[in-house]
C-alpha positions as CSV (number, residue, x, y, z in Angstrom):
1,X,0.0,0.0,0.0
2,X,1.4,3.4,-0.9
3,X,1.6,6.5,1.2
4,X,-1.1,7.9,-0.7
5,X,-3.6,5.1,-0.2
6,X,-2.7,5.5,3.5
7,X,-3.3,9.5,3.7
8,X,-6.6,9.2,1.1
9,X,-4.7,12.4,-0.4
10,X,-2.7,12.9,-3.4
11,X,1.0,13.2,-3.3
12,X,1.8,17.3,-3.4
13,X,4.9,17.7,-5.4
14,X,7.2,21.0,-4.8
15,X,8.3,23.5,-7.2
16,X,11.8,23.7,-7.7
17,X,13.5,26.7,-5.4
18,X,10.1,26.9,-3.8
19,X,11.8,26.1,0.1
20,X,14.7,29.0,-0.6
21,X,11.9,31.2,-1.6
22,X,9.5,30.4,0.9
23,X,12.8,30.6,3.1
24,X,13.8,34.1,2.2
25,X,10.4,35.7,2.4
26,X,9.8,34.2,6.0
27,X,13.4,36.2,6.8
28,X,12.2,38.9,4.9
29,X,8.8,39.5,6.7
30,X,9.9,38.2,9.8
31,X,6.7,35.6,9.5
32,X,5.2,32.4,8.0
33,X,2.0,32.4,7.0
34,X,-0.6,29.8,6.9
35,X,0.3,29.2,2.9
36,X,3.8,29.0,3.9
37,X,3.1,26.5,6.7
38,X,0.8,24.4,4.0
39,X,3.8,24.2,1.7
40,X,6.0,23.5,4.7
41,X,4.2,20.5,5.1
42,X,4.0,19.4,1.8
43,X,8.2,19.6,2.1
44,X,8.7,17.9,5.2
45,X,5.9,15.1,3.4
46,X,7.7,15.1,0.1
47,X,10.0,11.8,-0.7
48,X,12.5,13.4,-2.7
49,X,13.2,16.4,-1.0
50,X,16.8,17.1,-1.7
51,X,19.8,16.9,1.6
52,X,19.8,20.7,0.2
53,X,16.1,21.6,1.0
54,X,16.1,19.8,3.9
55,X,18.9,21.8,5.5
56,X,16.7,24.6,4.1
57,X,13.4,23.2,6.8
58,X,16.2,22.9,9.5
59,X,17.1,26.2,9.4
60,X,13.7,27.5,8.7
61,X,12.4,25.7,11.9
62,X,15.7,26.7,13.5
63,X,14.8,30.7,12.9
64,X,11.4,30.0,14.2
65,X,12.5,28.5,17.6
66,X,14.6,31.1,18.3
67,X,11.9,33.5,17.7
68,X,13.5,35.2,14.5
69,X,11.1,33.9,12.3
70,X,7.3,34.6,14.3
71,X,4.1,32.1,13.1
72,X,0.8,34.2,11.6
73,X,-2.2,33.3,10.9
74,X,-2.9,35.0,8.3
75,X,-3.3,33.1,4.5
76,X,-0.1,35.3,3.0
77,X,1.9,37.7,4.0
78,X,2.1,39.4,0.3
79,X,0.2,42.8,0.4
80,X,-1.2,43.7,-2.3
81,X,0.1,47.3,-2.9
């Protein structure tokens, strides 16, 4: 049985550089939103994430612990000006 029988949801692929961006704009804005936290997940849950991205979650969750990076709950921190 694979994973995705298991979960009953289908297997959420990444974009390629989407970690260091979501990475950067969590430095940036000083926050991760609810989207970031959704594609977070979909990281962490991804079978071929890369030694590279993970490093990238480590130091993401890293930043957060030590209160650098703060958690919203807002959808997105883009405004829209």
């Amino acid at each position: 049985m694979t994973r995705e029988q298991l979960t009953n949801t289908p297997t959420q692929l990444l974009l390629p550089g989407a970690l260091g961006e979501l990475f950067v704009a969590a430095q940036m804005t000083g926050t991760l939103s609810l989207a970031d936290r959704h594609g977070l997940q979909a990281a962490i849950l991804d079978p071929t994430l890369t030694p590279e991205d993970r490093q990238t979650i480590d130091r993401l969750l890293r930043a957060i612990v030590r209160g650098k990076i703060q958690i919203c709950d807002d959808v997105s921190t883009l405004s829209n000006s």
